[in-house]
Every structure is written in structure tokens, then in C-alpha cells.
VOTORRO-348268 format. One record per residue: residue number from 1; z, y, x of N, C-alpha, C, CB in turn. Coordinates in pm, 1 decimal, m for minus. Each point is the difference from the previous one (the first is absolute). Glycine has a CB too. Layout:
   num        npz        npy        npx       capz       capy       capx        cpz        cpy        cpx       cbpz       cbpy       cbpx
   NUM          Z          Y          X          Z          Y          X          Z          Y          X          Z          Y          X
...
REM end
This chain:
   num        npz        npy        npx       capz       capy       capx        cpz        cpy        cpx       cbpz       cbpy       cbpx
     1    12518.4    15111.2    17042.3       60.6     m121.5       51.1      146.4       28.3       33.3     m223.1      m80.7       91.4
     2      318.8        0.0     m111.4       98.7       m2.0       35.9       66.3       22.9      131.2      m52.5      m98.1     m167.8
     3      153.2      189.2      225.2       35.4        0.5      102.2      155.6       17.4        9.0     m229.9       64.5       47.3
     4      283.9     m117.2       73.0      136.7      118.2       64.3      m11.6      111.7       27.8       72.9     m131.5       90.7
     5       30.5      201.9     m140.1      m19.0      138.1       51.3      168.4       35.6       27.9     m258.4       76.9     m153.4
     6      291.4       51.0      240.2      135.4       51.2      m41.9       m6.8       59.8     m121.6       65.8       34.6      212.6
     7       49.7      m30.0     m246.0       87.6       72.9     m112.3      m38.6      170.7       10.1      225.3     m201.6       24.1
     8     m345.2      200.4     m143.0       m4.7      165.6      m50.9        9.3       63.7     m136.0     m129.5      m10.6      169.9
     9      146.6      123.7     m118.1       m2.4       56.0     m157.4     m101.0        4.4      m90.1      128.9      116.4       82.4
    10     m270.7     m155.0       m8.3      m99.4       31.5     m130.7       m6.0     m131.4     m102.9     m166.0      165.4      161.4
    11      243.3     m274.0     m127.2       29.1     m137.2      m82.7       93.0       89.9     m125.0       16.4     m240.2      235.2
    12       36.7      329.8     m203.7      120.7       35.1      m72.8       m0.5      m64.0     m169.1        7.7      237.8      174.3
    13     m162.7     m191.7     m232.3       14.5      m29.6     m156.1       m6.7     m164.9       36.6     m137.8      240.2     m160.2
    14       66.9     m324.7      166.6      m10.0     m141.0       m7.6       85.9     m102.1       67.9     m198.3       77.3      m32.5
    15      363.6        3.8      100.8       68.8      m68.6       62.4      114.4       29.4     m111.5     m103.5        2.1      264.8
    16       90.4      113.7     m303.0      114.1       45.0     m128.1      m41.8     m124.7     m140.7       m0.7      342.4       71.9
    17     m130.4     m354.8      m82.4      m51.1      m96.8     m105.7       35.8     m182.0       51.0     m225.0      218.5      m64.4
    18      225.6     m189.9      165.7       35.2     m136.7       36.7      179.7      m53.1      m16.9     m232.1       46.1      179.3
    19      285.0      100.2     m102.4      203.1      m60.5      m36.0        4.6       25.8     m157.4      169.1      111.2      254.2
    20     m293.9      m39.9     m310.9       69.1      m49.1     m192.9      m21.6     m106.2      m34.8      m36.9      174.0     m104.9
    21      m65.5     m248.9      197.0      m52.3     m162.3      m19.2       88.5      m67.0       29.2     m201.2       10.0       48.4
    22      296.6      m27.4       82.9       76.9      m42.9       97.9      131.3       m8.8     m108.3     m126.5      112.5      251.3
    23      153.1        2.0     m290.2      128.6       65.6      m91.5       28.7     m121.2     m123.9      m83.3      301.5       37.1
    24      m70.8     m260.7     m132.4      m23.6      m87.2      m77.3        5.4     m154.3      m34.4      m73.7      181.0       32.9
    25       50.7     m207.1      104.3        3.5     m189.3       58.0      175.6        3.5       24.2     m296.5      m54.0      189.4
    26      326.3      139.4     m183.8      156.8      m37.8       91.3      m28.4      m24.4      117.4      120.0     m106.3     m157.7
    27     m218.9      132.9      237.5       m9.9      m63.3      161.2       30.0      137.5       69.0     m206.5     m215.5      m11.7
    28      309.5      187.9      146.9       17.5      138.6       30.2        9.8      m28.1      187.1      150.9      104.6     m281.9
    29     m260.6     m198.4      296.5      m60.5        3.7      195.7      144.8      m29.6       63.2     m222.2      235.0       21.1
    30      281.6     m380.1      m74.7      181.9       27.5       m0.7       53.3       85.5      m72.5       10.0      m39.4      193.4
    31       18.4      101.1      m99.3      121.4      142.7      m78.2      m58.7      112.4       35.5      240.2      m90.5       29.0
    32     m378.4       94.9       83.1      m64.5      115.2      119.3        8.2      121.2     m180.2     m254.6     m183.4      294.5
    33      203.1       94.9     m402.5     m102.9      149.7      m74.3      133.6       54.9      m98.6     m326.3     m116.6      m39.8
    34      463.2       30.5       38.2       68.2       68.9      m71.2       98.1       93.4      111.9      m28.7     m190.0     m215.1
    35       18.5      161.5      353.5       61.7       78.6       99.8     m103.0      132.7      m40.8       98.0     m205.1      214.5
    36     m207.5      199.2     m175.9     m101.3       65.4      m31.4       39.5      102.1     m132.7     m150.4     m205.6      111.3
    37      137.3      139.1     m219.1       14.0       78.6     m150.2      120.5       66.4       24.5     m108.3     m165.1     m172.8
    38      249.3      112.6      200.9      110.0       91.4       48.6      m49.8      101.9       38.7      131.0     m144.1       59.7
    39     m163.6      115.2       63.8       m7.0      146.1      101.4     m140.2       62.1      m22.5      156.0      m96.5      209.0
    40     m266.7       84.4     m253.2      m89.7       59.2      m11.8      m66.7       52.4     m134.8        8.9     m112.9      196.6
    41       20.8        0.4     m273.1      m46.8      m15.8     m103.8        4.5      134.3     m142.2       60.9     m257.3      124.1
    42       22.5      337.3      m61.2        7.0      115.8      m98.5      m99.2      106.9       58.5      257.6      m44.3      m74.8
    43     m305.2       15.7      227.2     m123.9       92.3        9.5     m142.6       10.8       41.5      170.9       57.7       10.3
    44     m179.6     m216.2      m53.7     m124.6      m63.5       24.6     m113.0       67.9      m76.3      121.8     m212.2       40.5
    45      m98.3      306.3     m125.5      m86.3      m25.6      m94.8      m77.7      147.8        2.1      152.0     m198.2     m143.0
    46      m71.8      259.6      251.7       m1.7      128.5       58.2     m102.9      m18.3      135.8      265.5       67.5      m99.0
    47     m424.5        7.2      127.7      m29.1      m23.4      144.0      114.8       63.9      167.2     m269.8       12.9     m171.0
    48      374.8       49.1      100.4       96.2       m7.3      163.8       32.7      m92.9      m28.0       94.1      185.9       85.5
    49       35.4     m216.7     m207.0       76.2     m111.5       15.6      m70.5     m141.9       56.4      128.2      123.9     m186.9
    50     m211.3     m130.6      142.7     m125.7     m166.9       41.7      m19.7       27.4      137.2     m181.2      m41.3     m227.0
    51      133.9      174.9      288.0      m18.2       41.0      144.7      115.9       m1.8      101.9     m163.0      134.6     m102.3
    52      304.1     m120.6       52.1       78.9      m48.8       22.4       76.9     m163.6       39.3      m63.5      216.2     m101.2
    53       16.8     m266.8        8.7       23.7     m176.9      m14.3     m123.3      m70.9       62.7      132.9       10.3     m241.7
    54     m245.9       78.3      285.1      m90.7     m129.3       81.5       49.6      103.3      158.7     m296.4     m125.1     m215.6
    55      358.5      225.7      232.6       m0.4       22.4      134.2      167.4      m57.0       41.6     m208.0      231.4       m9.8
    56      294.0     m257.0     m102.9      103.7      m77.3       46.7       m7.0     m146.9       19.1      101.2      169.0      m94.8
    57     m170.3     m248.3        4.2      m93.7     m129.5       76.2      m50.1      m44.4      111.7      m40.6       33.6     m142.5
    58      m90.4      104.2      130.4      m34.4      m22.1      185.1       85.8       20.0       58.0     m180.8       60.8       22.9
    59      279.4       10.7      m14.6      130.3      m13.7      134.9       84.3      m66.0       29.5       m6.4      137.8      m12.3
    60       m2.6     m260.7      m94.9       74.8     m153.0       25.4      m62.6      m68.7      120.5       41.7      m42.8     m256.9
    61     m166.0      125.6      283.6      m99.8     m144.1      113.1       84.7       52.8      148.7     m346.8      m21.1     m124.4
    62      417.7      125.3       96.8       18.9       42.2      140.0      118.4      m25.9       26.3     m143.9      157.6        7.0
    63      188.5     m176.2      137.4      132.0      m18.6       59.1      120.2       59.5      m61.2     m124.0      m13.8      186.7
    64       83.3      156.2     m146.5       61.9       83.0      m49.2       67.0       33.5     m141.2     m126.9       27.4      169.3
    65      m31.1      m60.2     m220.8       30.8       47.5     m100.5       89.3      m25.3     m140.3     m173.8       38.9      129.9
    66      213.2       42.9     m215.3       88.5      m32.7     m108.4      m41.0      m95.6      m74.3       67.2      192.9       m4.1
    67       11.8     m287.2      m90.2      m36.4      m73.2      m81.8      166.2      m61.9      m64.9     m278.7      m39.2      137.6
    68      250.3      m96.0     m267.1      141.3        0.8        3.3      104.3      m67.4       86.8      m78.8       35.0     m187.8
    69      212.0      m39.0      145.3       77.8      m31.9      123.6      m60.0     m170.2        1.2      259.0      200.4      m20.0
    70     m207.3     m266.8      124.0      m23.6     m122.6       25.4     m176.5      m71.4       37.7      242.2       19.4     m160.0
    71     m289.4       83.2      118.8     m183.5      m41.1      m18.6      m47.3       32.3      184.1      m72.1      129.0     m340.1
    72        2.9     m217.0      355.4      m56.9       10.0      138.7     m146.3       84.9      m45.1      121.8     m258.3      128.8
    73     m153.2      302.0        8.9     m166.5       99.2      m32.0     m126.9     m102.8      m45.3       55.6      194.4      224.8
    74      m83.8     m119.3     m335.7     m120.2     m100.8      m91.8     m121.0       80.8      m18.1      172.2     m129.7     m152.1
    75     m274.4       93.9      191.2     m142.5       65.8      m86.1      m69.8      m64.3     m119.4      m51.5       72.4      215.2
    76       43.7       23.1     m294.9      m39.6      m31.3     m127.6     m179.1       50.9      m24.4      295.7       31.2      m79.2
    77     m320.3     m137.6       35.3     m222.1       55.2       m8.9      m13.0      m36.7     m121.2     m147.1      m68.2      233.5
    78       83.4      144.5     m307.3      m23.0       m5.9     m120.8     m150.6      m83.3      m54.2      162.1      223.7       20.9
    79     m162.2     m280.2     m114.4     m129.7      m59.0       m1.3      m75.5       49.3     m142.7       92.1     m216.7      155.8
    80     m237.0      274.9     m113.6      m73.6       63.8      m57.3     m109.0      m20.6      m23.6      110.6       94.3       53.2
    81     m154.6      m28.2     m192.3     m173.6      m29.6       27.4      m26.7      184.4      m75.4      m73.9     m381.5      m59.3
    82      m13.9      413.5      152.7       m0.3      135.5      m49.8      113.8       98.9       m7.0     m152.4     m108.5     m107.6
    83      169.5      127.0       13.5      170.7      112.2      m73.2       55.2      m71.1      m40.5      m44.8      189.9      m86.0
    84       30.0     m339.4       46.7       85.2      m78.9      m36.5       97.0     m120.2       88.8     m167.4       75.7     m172.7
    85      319.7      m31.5      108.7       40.2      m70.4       54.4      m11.8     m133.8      m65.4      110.2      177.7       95.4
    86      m79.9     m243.6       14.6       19.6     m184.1      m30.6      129.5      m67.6       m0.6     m199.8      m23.4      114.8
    87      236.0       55.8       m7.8      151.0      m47.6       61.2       34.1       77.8      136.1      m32.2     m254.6      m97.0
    88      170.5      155.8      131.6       37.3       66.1      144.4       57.4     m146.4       68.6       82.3      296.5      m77.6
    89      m90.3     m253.3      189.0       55.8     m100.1      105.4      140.1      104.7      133.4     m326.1     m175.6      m29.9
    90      360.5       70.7       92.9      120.2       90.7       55.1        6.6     m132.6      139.4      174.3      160.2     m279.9
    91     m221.7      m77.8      405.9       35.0      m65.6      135.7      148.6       m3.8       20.1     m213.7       82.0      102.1
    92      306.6     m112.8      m79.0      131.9       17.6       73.1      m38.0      m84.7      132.7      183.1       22.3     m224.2
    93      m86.7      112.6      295.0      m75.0      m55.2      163.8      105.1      m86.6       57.7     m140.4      227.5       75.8
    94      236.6     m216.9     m135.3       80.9     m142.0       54.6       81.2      m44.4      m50.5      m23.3       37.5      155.0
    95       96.0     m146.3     m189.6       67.6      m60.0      m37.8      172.9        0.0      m15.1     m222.7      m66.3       62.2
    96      294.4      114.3     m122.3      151.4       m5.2      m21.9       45.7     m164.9      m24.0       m4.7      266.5     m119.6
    97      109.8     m311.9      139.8       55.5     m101.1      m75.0      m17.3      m28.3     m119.3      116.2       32.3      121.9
    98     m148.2       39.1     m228.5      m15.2       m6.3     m113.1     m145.5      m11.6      m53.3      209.8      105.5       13.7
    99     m269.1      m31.9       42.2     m188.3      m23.2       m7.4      m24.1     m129.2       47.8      m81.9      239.3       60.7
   100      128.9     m262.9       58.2      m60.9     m141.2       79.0       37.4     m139.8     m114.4       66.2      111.9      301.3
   101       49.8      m62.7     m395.9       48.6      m99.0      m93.2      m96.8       m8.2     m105.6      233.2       38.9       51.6
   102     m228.7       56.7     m142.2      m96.0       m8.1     m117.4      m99.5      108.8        0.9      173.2     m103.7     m133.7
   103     m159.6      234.7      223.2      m96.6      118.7      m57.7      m97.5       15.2       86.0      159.9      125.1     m106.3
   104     m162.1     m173.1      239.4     m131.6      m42.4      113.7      m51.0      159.7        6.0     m103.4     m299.3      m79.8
   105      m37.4      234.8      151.4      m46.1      136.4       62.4      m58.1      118.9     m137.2      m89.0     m163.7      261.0
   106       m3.4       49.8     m353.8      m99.4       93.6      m47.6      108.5       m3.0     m155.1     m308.8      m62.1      154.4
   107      230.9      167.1     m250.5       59.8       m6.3     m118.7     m180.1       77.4      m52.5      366.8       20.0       33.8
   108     m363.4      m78.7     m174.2     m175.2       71.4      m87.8       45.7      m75.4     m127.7     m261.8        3.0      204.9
   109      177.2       85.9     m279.8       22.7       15.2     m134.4     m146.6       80.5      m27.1      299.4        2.9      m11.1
   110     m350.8      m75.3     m114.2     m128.7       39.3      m56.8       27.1       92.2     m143.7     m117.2     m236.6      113.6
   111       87.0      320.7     m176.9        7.1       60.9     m107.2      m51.6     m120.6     m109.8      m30.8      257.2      121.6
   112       99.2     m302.9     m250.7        1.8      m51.7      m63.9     m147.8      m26.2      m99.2      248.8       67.3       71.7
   113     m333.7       53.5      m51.0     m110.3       28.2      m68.2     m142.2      m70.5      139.9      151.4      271.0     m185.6
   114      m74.6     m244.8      260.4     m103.3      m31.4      131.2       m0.2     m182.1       48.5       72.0      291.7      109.5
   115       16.0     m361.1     m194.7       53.7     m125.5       77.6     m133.7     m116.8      m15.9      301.0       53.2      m65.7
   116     m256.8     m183.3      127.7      m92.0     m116.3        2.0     m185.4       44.0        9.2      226.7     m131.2     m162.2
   117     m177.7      232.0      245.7     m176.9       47.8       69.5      m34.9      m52.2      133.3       11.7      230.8     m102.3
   118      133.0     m286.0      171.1      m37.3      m19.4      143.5       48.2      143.9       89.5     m225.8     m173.0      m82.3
   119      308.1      301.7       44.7       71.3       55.3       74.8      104.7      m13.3       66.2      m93.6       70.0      m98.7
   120      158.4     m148.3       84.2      133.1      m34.4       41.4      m27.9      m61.7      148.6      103.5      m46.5     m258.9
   121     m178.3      m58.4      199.8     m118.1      m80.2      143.7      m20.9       63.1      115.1     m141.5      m81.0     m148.9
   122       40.6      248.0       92.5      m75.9       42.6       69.8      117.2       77.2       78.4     m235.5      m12.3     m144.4
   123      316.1      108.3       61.5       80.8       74.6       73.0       57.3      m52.6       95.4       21.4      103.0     m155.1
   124       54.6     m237.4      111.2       91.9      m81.3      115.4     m106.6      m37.3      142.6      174.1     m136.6     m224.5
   125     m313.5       89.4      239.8      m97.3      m21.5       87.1       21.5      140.4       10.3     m160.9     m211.9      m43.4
   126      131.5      339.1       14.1      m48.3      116.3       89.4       88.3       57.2       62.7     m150.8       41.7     m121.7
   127      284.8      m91.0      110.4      113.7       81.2       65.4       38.0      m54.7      142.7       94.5       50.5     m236.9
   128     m179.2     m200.7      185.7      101.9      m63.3      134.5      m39.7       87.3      144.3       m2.7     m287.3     m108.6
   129     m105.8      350.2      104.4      m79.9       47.5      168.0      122.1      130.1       10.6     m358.0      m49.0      m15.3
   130      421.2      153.4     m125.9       82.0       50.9       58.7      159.5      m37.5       71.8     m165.1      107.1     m142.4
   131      189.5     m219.6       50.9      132.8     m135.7       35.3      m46.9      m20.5      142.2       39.5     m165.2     m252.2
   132     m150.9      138.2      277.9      m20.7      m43.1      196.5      m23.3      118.9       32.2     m120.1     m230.5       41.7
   133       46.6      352.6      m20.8       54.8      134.4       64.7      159.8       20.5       13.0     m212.6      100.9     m102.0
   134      284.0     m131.8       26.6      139.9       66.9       34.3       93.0     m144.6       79.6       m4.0      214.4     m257.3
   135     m101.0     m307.7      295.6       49.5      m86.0      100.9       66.5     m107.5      m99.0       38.6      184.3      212.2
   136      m59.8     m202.2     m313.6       18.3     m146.0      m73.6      m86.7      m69.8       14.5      101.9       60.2     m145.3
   137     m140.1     m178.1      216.3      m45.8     m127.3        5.0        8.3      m20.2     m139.2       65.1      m78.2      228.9
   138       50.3        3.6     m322.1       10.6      m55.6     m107.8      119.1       93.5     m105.2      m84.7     m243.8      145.1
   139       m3.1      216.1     m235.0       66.2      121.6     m124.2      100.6     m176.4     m107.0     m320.9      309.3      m45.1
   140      457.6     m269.1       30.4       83.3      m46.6      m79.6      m32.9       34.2     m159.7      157.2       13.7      208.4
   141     m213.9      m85.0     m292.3      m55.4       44.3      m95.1       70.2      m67.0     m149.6     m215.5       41.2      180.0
   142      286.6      m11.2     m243.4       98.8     m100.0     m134.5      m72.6       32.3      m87.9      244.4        1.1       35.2
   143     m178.3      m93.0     m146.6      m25.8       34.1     m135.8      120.1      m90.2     m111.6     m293.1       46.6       84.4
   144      314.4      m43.5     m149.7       86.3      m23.3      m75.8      m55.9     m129.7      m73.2       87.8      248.0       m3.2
   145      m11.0     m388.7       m9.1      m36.3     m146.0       m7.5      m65.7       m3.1     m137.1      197.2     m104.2      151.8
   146     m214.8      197.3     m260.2      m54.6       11.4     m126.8     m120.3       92.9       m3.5      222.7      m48.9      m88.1
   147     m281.3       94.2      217.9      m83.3       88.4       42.9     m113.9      m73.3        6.7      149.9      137.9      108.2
   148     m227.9     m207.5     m193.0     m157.5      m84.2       62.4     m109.6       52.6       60.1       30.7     m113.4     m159.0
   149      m24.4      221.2       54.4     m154.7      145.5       41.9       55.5       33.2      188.4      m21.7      215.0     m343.5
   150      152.3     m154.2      319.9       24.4       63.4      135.2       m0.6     m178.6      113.1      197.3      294.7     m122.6
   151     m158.5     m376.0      110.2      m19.7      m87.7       86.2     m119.1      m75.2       42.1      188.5       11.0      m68.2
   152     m290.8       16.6      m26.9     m130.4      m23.3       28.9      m98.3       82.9       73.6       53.3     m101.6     m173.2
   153      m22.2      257.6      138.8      m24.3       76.3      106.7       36.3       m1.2      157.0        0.8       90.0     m197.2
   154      152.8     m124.2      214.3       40.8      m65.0      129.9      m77.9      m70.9       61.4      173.6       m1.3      m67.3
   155     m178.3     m141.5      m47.6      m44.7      m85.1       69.0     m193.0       18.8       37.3      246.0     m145.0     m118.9
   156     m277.9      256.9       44.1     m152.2       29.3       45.9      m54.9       55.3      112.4        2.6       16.4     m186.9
   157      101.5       49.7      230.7      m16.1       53.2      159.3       23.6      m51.0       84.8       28.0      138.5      m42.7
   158       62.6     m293.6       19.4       13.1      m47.5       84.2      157.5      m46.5       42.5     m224.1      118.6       22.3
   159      266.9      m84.2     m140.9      136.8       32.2       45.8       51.2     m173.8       12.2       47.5      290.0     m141.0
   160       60.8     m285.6      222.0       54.4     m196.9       11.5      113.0        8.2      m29.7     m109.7     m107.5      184.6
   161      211.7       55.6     m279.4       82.6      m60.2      m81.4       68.3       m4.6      119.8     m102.5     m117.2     m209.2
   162      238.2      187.9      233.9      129.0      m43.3       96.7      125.7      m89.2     m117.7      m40.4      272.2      201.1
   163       70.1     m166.7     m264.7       88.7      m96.7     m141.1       47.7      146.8      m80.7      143.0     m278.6      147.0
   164      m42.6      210.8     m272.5       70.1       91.0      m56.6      143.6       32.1        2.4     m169.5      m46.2      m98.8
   165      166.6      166.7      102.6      132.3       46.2      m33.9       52.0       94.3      m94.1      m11.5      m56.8      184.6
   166       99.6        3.7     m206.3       72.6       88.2     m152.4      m64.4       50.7      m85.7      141.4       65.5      100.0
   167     m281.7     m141.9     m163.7      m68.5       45.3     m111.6     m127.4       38.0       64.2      199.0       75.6     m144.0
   168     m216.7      m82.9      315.0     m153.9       72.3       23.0      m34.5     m125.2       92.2       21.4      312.1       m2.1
   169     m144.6     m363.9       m7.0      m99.4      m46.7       90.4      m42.8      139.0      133.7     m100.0     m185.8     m246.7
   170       91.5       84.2      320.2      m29.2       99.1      152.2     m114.8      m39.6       56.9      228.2       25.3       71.8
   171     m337.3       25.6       m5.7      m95.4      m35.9       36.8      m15.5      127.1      129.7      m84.7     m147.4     m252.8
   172       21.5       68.7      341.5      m23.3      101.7      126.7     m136.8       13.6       25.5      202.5      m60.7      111.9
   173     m281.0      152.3     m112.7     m152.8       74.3        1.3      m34.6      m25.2      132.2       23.9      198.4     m165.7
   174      m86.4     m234.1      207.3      m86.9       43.9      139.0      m58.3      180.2      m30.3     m113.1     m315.4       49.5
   175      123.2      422.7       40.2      m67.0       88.4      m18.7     m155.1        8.2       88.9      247.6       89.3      m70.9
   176     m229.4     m194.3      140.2     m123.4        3.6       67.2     m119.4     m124.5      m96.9      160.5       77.4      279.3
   177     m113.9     m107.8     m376.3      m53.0      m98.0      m87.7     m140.1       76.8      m42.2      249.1     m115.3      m88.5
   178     m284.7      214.2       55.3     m118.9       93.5       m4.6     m112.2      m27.6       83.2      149.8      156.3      m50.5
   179      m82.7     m205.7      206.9     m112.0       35.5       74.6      m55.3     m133.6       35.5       87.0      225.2       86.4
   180       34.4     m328.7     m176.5      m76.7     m115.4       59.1     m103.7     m120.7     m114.6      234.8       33.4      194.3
   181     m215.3       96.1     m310.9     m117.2      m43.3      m93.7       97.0      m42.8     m114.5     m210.5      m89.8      176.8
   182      300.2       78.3     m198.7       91.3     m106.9      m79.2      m27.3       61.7     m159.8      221.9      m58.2      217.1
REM end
């Protein structure tokens, strides 16, 4: 069965099979997988180099920790069934001027081979309980106005239509929406 999990290395082969999927589509999670391919991408294919790039990930969730310039601390959970990856999702714990505009709290992306199963759905519902642990009430959630798949997922959790801007629809999540059956 499908789950969240953090970011590990034993995904390594079926997350490498997934950015040749990703690659292939031209879809690149925004810009996250070609920031990614820059800086990692020549040693992914290696178990340090990959052991490397999921322990510089996890250290985006932290205060402290490094990540790139301008990016606030984000946790990223990977979504799985078995050894296989599915997709990923990405918490950002708070909001810049620029997120609150078009890039909001959450960001997910399904592997191209894995799509129109109902993951996108599920992932976005299973994250929200970590979105309310880190003290979000309501997760800022976009998608881009030519996006139907991704806005139907929004709107499946619950999400409510605030408006658009500059090419993205905005919708705000309840994270406590889980517990009240929705």
C-alpha cells in the first residue's frame, strides 16, 4: 500500500527511473529537479553520491540547516509503495512574499508512469497532519490555471478557491480537514 515516507536511499534505483520519466516529459517539479540535476545529478547514480542528495534534502526541514539561497526550511516525503517510488511532496513551513503569491505552502509531483491512480490525492490528504504538527492550521496550496488534474486534487481535500494570480489559482487547505471526515 502506498505511503509517506522521508527521503532514502534504498528508493535510489526507482527514483533515478522516475527523473528519466520526469526528464523525458520535460516536467522538472518547477525547476526543484533541474536545480537538482545541476548539483546532483552527476552522482546520483553512485550509492554515496544519492546518499549524499537525500541527506542534503533532509536538512532543508531544519532551521539551520543549508539549502538554496532564498528558500525557507521545507520537508520533503516521498511517496511509495514498497521500493517503489511514486512521487514527492515538499512542506514549506512558511511563507515568503513570493510563495504567499503563487508558490504557497505545499509543492508534489507524481512520476509520470505512476499518474491518474489517485496519488496526488492521497499524498496531498496524508501530509496535511504533518502541515498541522509544524503549527499550520491551513496549507496555501497553487497550481497553474492550465493545471486540471493538479486542481482537482486541491479541490479533493478540500481545498476553497481564494482567486488567481499571475497564471496560478490559490486555494487554502484546512489541515485539520482529516479529522473532520471531509
Amino acid at each position: 500500500m502506498p505511503q509517506l515516507t522521508t527521503p532514502h536511499v534504498r528508493y535510489r534505483a526507482s527514483f533515478l527511473e522516475a527523473v528519466e520519466e520526469n526528464v523525458a516529459e520535460g516536467e522538472f517539479f518547477g525547476d526543484t529537479l533541474k536545480r537538482e540535476l545541476d548539483v546532483y545529478g552527476g552522482t546520483w547514480h553512485e550509492p554515496d553520491g544519492f546518499a549524499r542528495y537525500v541527506a542534503a534534502i533532509r536538512e532543508e526541514e531544519l532551521e539551520e540547516g543549508r539549502r538554496p539561497e532564498g528558500f525557507v526550511p521545507a520537508g520533503w516525503y516521498w511517496y511509495v509503495d514498497g521500493d517503489s517510488y511514486l512521487g514527492r511532496i515538499q512542506i514549506r513551513h512558511r511563507l515568503t512574499p513570493s510563495l504567499l503569491e503563487v508558490g504557497g505552502h505545499i509543492g508534489y509531483g507524481v512520476r509520470p508512469s505512476a499518474r491518474r491512480r489517485g496519488h496526488a490525492t492521497a499524498m496531498l490528504r496524508d501530509v496535511l497532519p504533518y502541515a498541522r504538527a509544524l503549527g499550520l492550521d491551513r496549507v496555501l496550496v497553487t497550481c497553474d490555471t492550465t493545471n486540471v488534474g493538479s486542481r482537482k486534487v486541491i479541490e479533493a481535500v478540500g481545498g476553497q478557491f481564494e482567486d488567481e494570480r499571475d497564471g496560478k489559482l490559490r486555494y487554502w487547505v484546512s489541515t485539520d480537514r482529516i479529522h473532520r471526515g471531509c
